[in-house]
Structure formats: C-alpha cells, structure tokens
C-alpha positions in Angstrom: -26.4 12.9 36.5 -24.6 13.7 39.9 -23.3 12.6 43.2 -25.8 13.2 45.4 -25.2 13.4 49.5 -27.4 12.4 52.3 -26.6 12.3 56.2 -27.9 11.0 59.6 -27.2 10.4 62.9 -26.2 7.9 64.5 -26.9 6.7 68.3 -24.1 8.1 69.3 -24.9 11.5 68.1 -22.1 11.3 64.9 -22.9 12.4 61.6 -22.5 9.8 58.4 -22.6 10.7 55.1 -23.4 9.2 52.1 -23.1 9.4 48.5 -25.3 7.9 45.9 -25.3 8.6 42.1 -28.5 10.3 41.0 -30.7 11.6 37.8 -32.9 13.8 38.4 -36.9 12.4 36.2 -39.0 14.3 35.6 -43.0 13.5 37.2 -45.7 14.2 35.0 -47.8 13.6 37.8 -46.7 16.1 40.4 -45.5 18.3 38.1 -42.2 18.6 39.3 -38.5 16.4 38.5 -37.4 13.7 41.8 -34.1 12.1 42.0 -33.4 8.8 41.1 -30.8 6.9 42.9 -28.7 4.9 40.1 -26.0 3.6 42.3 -25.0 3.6 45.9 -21.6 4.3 47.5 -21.9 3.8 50.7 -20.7 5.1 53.7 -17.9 8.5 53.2 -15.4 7.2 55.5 -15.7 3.7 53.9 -15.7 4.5 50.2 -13.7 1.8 47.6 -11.7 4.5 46.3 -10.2 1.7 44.3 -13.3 0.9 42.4 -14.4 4.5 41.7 -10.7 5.0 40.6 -11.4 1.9 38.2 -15.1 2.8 36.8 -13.7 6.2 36.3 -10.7 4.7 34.0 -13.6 2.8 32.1 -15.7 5.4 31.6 -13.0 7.5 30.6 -12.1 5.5 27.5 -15.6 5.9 26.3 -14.6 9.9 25.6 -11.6 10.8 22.9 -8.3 11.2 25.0 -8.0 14.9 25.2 -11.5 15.2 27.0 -10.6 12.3 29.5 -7.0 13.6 30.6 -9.2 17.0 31.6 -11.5 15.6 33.4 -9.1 13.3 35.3 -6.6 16.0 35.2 -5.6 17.5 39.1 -7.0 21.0 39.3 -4.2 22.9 39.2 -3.1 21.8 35.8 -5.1 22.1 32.3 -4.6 20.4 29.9 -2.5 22.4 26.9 -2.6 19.7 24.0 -3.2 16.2 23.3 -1.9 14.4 19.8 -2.3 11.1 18.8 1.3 9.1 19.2 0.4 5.3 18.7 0.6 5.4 14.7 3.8 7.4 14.7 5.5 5.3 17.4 4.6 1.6 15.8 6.0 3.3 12.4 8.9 4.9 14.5 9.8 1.6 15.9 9.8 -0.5 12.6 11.7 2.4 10.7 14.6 1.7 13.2 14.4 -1.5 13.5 14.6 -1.9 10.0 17.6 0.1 10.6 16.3 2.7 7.5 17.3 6.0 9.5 20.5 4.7 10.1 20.6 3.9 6.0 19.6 7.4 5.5 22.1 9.3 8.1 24.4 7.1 6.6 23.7 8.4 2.6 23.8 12.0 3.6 26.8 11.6 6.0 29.0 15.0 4.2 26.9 16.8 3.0 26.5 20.7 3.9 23.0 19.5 5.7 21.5 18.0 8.9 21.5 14.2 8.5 20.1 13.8 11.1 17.4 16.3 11.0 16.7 15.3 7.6 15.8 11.9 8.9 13.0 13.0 10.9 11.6 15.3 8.5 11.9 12.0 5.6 11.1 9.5 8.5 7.5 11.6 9.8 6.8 12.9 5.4 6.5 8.8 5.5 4.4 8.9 8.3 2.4 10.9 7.2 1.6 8.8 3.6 0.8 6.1 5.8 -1.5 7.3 8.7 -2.7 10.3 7.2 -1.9 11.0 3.2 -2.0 14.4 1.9 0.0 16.8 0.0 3.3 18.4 1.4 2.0 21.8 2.5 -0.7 19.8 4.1 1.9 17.5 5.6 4.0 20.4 7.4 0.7 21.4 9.2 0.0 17.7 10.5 3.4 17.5 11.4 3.6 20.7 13.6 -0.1 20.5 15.2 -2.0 17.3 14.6 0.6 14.2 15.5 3.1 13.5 17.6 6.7 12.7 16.3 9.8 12.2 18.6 12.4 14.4 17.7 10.5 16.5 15.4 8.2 19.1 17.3 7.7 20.9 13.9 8.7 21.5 10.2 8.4 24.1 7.6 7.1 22.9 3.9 10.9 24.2 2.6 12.2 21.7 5.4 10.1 18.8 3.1 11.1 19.6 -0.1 15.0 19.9 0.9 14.5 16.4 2.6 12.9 14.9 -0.7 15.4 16.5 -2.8 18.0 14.6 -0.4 16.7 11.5 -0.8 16.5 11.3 -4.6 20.2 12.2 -4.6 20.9 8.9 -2.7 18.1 6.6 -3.0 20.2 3.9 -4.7 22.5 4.1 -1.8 19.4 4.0 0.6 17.9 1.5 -1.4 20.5 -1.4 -1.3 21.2 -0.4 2.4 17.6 -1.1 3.6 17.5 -4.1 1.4 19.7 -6.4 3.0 18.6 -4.9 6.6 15.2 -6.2 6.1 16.1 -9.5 4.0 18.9 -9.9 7.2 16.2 -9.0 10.4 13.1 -10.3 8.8 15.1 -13.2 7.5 12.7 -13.1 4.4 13.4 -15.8 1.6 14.1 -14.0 -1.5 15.0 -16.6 -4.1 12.4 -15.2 -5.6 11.3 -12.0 -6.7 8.4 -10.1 -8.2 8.1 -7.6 -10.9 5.4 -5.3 -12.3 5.1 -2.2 -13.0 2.0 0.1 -12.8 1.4 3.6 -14.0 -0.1 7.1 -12.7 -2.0 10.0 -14.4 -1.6 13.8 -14.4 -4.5 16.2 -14.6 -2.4 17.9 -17.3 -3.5 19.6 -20.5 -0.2 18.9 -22.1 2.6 16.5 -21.3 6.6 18.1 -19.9 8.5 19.1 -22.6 10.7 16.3 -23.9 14.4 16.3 -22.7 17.2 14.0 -23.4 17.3 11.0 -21.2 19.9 7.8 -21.0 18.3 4.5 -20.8 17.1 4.6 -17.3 15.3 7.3 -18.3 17.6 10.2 -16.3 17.9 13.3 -17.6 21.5 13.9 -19.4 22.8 16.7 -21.7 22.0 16.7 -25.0 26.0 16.0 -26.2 26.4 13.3 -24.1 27.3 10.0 -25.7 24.5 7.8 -23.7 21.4 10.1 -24.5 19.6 7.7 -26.2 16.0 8.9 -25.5 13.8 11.9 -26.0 10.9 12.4 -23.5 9.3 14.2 -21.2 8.9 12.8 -17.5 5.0 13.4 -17.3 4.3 11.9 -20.9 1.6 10.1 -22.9 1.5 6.3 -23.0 -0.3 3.1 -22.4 -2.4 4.3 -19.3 -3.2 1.3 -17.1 -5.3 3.0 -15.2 -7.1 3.8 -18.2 -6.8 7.7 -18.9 -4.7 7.1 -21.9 -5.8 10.5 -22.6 -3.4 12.1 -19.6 0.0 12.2 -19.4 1.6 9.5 -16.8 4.8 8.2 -15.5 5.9 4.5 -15.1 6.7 2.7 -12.0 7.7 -0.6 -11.4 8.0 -2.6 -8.0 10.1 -5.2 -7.1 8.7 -7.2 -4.1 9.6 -10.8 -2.0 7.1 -14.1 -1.6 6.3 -12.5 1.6 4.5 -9.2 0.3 7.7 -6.8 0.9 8.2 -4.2 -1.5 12.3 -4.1 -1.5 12.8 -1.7 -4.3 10.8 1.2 -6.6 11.5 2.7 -9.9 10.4 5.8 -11.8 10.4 6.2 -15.6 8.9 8.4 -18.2 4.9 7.8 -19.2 6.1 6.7 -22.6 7.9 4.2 -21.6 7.2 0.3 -22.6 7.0 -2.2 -20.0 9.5 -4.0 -22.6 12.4 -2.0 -22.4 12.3 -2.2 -18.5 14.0 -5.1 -17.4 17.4 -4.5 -18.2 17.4 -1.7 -15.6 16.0 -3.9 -12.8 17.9 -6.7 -13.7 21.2 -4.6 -13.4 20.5 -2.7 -10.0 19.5 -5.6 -8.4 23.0 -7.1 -9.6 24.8 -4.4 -8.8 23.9 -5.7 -4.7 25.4 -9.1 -5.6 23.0 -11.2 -4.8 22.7 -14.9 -5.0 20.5 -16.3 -7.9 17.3 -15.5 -7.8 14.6 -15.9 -10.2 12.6 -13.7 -11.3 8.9 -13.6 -11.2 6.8 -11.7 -14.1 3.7 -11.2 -16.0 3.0 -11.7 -19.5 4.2 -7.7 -20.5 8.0 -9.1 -19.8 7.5 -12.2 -21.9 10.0 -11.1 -24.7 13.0 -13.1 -26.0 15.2 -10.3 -24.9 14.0 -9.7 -21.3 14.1 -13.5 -21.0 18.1 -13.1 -22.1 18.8 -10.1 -19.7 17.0 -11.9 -16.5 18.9 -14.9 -17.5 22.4 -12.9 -17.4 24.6 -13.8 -13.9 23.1 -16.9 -13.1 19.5 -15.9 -12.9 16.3 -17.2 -13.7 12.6 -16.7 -14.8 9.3 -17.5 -14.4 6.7 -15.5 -16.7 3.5 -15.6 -17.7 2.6 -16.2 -21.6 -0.2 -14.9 -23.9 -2.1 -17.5 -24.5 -3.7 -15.9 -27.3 -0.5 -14.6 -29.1 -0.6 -17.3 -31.6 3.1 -18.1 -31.2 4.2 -21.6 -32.2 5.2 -22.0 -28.8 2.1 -21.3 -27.2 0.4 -23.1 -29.8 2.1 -26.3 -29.3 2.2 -26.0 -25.3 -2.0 -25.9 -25.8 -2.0 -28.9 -27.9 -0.1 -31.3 -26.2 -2.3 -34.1 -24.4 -2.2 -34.9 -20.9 -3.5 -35.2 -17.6 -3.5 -32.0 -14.7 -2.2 -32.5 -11.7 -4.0 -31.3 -8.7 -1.8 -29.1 -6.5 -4.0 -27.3 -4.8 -7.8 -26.1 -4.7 -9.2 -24.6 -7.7 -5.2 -25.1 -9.1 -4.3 -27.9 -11.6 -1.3 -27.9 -13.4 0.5 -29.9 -16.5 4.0 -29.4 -17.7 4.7 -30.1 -21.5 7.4 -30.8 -23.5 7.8 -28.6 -27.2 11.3 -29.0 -27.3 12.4 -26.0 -26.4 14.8 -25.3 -23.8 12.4 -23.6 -21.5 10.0 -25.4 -19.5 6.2 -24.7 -20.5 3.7 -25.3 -17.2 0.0 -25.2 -18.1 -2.3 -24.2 -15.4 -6.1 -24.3 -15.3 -8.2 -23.3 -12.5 -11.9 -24.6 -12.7 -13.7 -21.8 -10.9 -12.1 -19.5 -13.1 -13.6 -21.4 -16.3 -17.1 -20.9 -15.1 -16.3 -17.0 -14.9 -14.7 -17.2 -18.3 -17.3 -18.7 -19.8 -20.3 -16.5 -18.2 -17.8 -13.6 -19.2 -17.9 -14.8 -23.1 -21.6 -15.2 -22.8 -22.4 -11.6 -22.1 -19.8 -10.2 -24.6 -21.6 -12.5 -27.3 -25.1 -10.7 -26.1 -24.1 -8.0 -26.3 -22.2 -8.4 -29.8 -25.5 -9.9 -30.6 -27.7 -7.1 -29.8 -25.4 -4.3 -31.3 -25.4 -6.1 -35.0 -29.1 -7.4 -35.1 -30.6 -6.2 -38.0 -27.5 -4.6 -39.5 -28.2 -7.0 -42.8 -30.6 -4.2 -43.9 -28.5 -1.2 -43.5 -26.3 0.3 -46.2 -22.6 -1.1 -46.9 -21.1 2.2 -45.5 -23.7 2.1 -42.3 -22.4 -1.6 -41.6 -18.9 -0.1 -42.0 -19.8 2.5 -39.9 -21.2 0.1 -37.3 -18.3 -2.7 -37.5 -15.8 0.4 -36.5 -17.7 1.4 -33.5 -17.5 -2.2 -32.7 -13.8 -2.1 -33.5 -13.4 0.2 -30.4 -14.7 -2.6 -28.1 -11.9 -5.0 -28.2 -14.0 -7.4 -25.6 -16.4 -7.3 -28.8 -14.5 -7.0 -31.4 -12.5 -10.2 -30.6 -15.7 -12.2 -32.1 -16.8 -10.4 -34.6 -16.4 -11.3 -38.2 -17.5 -10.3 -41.9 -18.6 -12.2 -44.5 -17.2 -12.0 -48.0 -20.3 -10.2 -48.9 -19.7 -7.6 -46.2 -22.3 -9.2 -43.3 -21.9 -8.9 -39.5 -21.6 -12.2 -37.9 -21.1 -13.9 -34.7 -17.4 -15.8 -35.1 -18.0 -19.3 -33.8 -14.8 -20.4 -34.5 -13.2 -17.9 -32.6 -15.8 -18.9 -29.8 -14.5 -22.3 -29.4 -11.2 -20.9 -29.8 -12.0 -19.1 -26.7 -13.6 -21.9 -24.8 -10.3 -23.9 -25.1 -8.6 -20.9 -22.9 -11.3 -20.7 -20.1 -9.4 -20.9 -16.9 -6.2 -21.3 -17.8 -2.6 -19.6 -18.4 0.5 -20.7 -19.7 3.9 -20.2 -17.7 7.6 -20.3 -18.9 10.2 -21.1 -16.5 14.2 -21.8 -17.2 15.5 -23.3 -13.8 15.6 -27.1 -14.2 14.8 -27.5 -10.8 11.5 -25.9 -9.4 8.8 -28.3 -9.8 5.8 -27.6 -12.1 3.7 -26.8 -8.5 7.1 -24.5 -7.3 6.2 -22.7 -10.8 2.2 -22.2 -10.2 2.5 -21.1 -6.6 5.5 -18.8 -7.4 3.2 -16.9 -10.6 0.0 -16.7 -8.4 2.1 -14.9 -5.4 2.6 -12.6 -8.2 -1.1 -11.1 -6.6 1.5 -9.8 -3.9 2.4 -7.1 -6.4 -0.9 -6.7 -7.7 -2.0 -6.1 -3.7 0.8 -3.7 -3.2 -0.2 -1.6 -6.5 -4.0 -1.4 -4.7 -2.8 -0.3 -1.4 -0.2 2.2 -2.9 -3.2 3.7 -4.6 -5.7 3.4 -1.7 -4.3 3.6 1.2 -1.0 5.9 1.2 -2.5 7.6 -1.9 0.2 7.4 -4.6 -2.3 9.7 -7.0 -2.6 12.5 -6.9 0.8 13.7 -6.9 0.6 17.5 -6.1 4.6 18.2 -7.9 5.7 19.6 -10.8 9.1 18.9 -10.8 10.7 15.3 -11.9 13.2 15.2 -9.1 10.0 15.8 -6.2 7.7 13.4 -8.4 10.3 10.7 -7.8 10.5 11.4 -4.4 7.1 11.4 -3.7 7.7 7.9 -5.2 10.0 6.8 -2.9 8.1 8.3 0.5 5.4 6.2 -0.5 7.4 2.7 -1.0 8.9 3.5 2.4 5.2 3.7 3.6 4.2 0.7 2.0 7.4 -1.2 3.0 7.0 -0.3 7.0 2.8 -1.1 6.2 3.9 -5.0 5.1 6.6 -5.3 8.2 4.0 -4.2 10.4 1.0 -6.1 8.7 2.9 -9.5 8.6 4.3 -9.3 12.4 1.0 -8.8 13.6 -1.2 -10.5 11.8 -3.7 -7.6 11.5 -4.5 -5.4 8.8 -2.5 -1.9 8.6 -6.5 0.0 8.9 -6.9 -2.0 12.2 -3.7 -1.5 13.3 -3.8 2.5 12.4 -7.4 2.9 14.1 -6.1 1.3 17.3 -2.8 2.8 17.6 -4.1 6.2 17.2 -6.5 6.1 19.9 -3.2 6.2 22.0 -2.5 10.0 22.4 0.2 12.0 23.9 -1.6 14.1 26.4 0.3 17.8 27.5 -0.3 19.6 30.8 0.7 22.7 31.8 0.9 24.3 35.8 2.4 26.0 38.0 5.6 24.0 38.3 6.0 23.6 34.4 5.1 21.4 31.8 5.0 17.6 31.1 3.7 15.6 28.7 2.2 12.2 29.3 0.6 9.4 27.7 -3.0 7.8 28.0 -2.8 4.6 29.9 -2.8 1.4 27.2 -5.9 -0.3 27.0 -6.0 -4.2 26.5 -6.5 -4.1 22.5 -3.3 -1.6 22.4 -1.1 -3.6 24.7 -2.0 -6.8 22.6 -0.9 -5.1 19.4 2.2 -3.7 20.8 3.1 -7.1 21.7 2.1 -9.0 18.6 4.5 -5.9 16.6 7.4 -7.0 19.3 7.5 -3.2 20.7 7.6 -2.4 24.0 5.1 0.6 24.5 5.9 4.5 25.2 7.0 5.4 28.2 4.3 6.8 30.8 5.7 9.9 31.3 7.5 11.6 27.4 8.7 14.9 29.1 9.0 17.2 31.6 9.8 21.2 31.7 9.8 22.9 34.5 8.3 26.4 34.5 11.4 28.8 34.1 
C-alpha cells in the first residue's frame, strides 16, 4: 500500500498533482500486478492536512506505542525507548494520595539511609507485585528496563533487599500511619472489621530450624523472660492450601466492609488460628480506635478469643460449627420459629438459649439444594466403595473402613455394626439434612439487628476475595526468600499491592485486570536528536482519559523531560 501521484494540466498550462492511496493486485489475466486506487486525496495544494493528521492518529493506535511514536516521529529524531507509564502512574497517584510515602519517609526519618530513595525503591517493589509479579532479582530488571517509574530510573537487587529490610523494621509504625490516612480520605466505615487468616507453602524438604519466639511469634533470645514458643518460621502445620506435607507460614488479614485490607500479619506455619486473636486484638488497640466489632469465621469461635475481642469495649460477630455438638449449638438448632426474609436466597431467625450472647440462625435456600446434591454423591460414592464388603474377611473390612477413614467427606456417614458390617448411617443423614443451607452466628452487641448480623458474616467473602487475589493476581506464592525478616516483607509489599488494587478498584468501578490492560497501553515514549533528548508521552485515547477520570487523577503531563544534548 502507497501514496501514489498523478498530474495534468490544466488550460492554463499549470501542473496539478494528486495523490491517491493505492495497492498494487495482482491480474491473472494479463499476467502482470495494476494499481488499485483505495482512497482519493485530492488536489496537493488543497489537501485536509487536518484529516490525514487525524486518520494517521487512528491508525496509529492500531500498532504498540513504540512502533507508532517512530513512524510519526520527525526525521531527525529516532526513537531511543518507549516503557509503559499508565500502570505505574494510576499506582503512583493512589500511593500518595493515600499519603503511604509520606508514612514511609516518615518511619525511616534518622536512620543512616535514604528515606526518600528507599520509598521509591518500596513504592515501584509494590508496583511491580501488582502490574507485573515476579521475584526480586527479576524485579530490579523491570524496574531499570521494562517500566517507567518517576523518580527511580533504576535499581540494583541489593537496593531491594535494604528497602525490605527497612520496612520490616517499621511496619507497625507504617502500618497505623496508613491506616487512619485511608479510613480519613476514603472516609471508609470501619465499625466493623474482618479477620481471617490464610496460609502459604514452601517447596522445602525440611522445615527452619526451631528458634525461640515470644507470643507474636518474633524471634527473642533464649534467656529472655517472654520466650514462650519454640518454632521455626517456615514450619509444618494445618496447610489450607492443602500441602500439609510442606512447611508454611501463617497470615492473617484484617480488612473493612468495603474490601480494604488495613493491616497484615506474619506467624510461624505451626501456629493455630486459636492463639491468634489476642495479637490482632491488641495492635489494633494500640491505634485507639473506637469500638468496633469484630467480624470472624468459625476457626476464632473459642470462649477465649470471644473474651479477648470483647476487652476495651469491643465486640463480635462469629460464625459457629454447626456440627460441633455443643449444647449451645444444639439448642440454637432446636428452637422453633419462623425465618425472616432479609434478602434474596437469605433468611434469618434469632433465638433465645439463655445465654448472654445472641444466637442468629441463617438459612439460604439455594444453598440447600447444593447441600443436599453434595450429600447425595458422597453417599454414592460411600455406597460404591463398601458394596460387597459383607463377604470379605474381618481384617479386609478393617482394612477397607481405614481407607475410608482418610476421606472425612465419607467417613462422616459411615458406620459399623456390632458384628463388624459396613453400613450407610441414616441417622447421621438426616442429621445432615437438618444443616443443608444454613450456619449459625454469635454476636455480643445488643444492638445490631439479626439482618445487621447476616450481612456483616457474608461480607466476610471480602476476605475470602482478598486471600484469591493475593494469590492470583500479585502472586503471594511462591515466595523466592530464605530469610524470615525478607519473607515478611515480601508479606507486606504484597498487602501494599493489594491495598492500592481495592482503592483503585472501588473508585473506578472497574476491575484492577481492566484497569492494568488499559493503563499500560499508555507508554512513555523517548527521543533522541541533535538538540538532546526528551521524553514524551503517547496521546490519551478516549478509554484512558475515562479511567483517569473515574480514578480522580489528572493524566501525565505531555511532555515528562527534556535534556539537551551537552
């Protein structure tokens, strides 16, 4: 394809030109290729420069951004390098005003390094979990030649690892600081928070050494009067990403209604979800914080986590096991009454055992039906795997019955006869079909409403949400450190991510992929001439100009920098 010229003359003996795009096609017939005229221009002297200018602009857009600033570029500059800026700038934008680099300058104000180069380097190791996740080393290298970061042309990997090392020293100080900037600009209701707590595996054949630890699970000497535990960081323990058979560490989360993460903890793979609480509940206090009440799952039901998020005026709302067999439970399921309907697929009953809690009892229909087709196939299932096992010698049924006994979705309806039969437990069945659908909540305050309660535990999926994308998208696992001090860290980068993801998620209204894909489309584009260097950006298309004014953020400048030649 090409501009092709033509000329004639007119009456008064002038010359006219014009211009015509053309393909050349290729006839069979005469055995030779004739132009085809696509598009015509017009005269020369009387072309729309203005409408070339703009079909060039939106062909342009069709190739990536480097390609189109050298083909528009003038002739006597080339084009040196072009880097995405978008993702880095929306993420740039949020990070300050969230007012976190000023929380982190802040931390490290006195100490022997750069604070404030020490927030880029945390500020773009951030960036990086969130556009593009990778390991450290791999980090440096995106840093220095694939992205574009104000005020950090490049890095060197020690630059990282100093800069994470830094932040564990102060992340309670960073912590509380960016707390009560987002709750005071995002004006985010936080009478109620969430807790969970997740957990991620090691490709290890063994687990660290154990060291002693106090009951946050730091490391301490052994002498020291508040040692109270002995583990290893990277240790064995109730996997729940189900590789029991790899050593892990514990995190928790603590996050508002509205999705943001507000805090992160680290602890020792060993450790019980149980023994947790006190430690949130006492860092949270430490920020003085009005009452809030707590929001948990059924791991945190215990009578002494329900005393320690009770201390200073707080409260609770947990989830019970409904198949615990407690009295409490047992009486909260046997108490008649009619649901109310709150909302769709949610119907809720509060009942009265006497106990100075309040007991709401939820039951969501659609769930039923997927309980119940759930039980169905585990009874096939338990069905097919005993048939037949009436002929088989005592020890092969006891040899069966503990392969079963590893299956605890099978195992749960199993029983044997006094004669030492497999059989199908019916009245563990219609035990069973008395839970389908439903869960059991315990709440102190006297005054949330039985639907305040139920909405409250379901935004507990906001946790749940924030576990998936920690795993997905900023890639929490694998963690490529050895050390507990840089495993923490890497911790931390990735709440930081996750928290900037939520701001920018929830301002917007898009998701953080659509957000990333657009965003990064918009490069910073570097020329190089004669009279020196500048760097530019691509001109904002529609789609990015929309998103930079849904985020509240008023785009790059055209024009980043300019160095003359020396």
């Amino acid at each position: 394809m090409y501009v092709r010229t033509t000329s004639r003359r007119t009456k008064d003996g002038s010359e006219v030109r014009y211009l015509q795009l053309a393909h050349n096609e290729w006839d069979a017939d005469a055995g030779r290729s004739r132009p085809r005229i696509l598009f015509s221009f017009g005269r020369e002297d009387q072309l729309d420069r203005t409408g070339i200018e703009r079909l060039i602009g939106a062909l342009s857009r069709l190739l990536d951004p480097a390609s189109a600033a050298a083909l528009t570029a003038p002739a006597d500059l080339a084009v040196t390098g072009s880097r995405p800026l978008g993702g880095t700038f929306i993420l740039d934008a949020l990070w300050r005003r969230l007012r976190i680099d000023a929380a982190v300058t802040t931390a490290l104000a006195g100490r022997r390094l750069d604070a404030a180069a020490t927030e880029r380097v945390l500020f773009a190791l951030v960036a990086n979990r969130a556009l593009a996740a990778s390991s450290k080393l791999a980090a440096t290298g995106w840093i220095s030649n694939d992205v574009h970061i104000d005020g950090l042309a490049e890095v060197s990997d020690d630059a990282c690892y100093r800069a994470m090392d830094a932040l564990v020293d102060v992340d309670a100080r960073v912590a509380e600081q960016v707390y009560f900037g987002v709750t005071d600009l995002l004006n985010l209701e936080v009478d109620l928070l969430f807790f969970d707590t997740t957990s991620t595996y090691f490709e290890l054949d063994e687990p660290d050494e154990p060291v002693w630890r106090d009951e946050h699970g730091r490391v301490v000497d052994a002498g020291d009067p508040v040692a109270v535990r002995h583990a290893g960081f990277r240790s064995f323990g109730k996997s729940k990403d189900s590789r029991d058979d790899l050593p892990q560490v514990v995190i928790g989360m603590a996050v508002t209604r509205d999705g943001i993460p507000v805090r992160v903890w680290s602890w020792p793979g060993s450790t019980a979800d149980s023994k947790l609480i006190r430690q949130v509940k006492n860092d949270m206090r430490a920020w003085s914080l009005s009452r809030i009440v707590w929001v948990a799952d059924r791991g945190f039901s215990s009578s002494g986590n329900r005393r320690e998020l009770m201390r200073g005026a707080g409260g609770y709302i947990i989830g019970e096991k409904l198949r615990s067999g407690s009295p409490e439970v047992q009486a909260a399921l046997s108490r008649q009454g009619r649901y109310q309907h709150v909302r769709e697929n949610l119907q809720v009953k509060e009942v009265n055992i006497g106990s100075d809690d309040r007991f709401v009892l939820c039951y969501n229909p659609e769930q039923a039906v997927r309980d119940a087709a759930t039980r169905e196939r585990m009874i096939a299932q338990l069905e097919q795997a005993i048939a037949g096992s009436d002929t088989l010698t005592g020890t092969e049924r006891a040899k069966l019955e503990g392969v079963i006994s590893t299956k605890p979705h099978l195992k749960r309806f199993l029983r044997t006869t006094p004669g030492g039969l497999l059989r199908i437990d019916k009245k563990k069945i219609a035990a069973e079909e008395n839970l389908d659908g439903k869960y059991l909540l315990r709440c102190c305050d006297p005054n949330l409403s039985s639907e305040d309660i139920a909405l409250g535990y379901k935004q507990l999926l906001e946790v749940e949400r924030g576990w998936r994308d920690m795993k997905q998208i900023i890639d929490l696992r694998p963690i490529y450190h050895r050390l507990e001090e840089r495993i923490r860290a890497h911790v931390l980068l990735c709440w930081l991510a996750l928290l900037l993801i939520r701001v920018a998620e929830n301002t917007s209204g898009q998701t953080w992929q659509r957000i990333r894909t657009e965003a990064d489309r918009l490069h910073a584009v570097t020329f190089t001439g004669p009279a020196g260097t500048f760097r530019q950006t691509t001109e904002l298309t529609k789609t990015q100009r929309d998103l930079f004014t849904a985020l509240a953020i008023d785009p790059p400048k055209r024009v980043q920098a300019a160095i003359p030649a020396a």
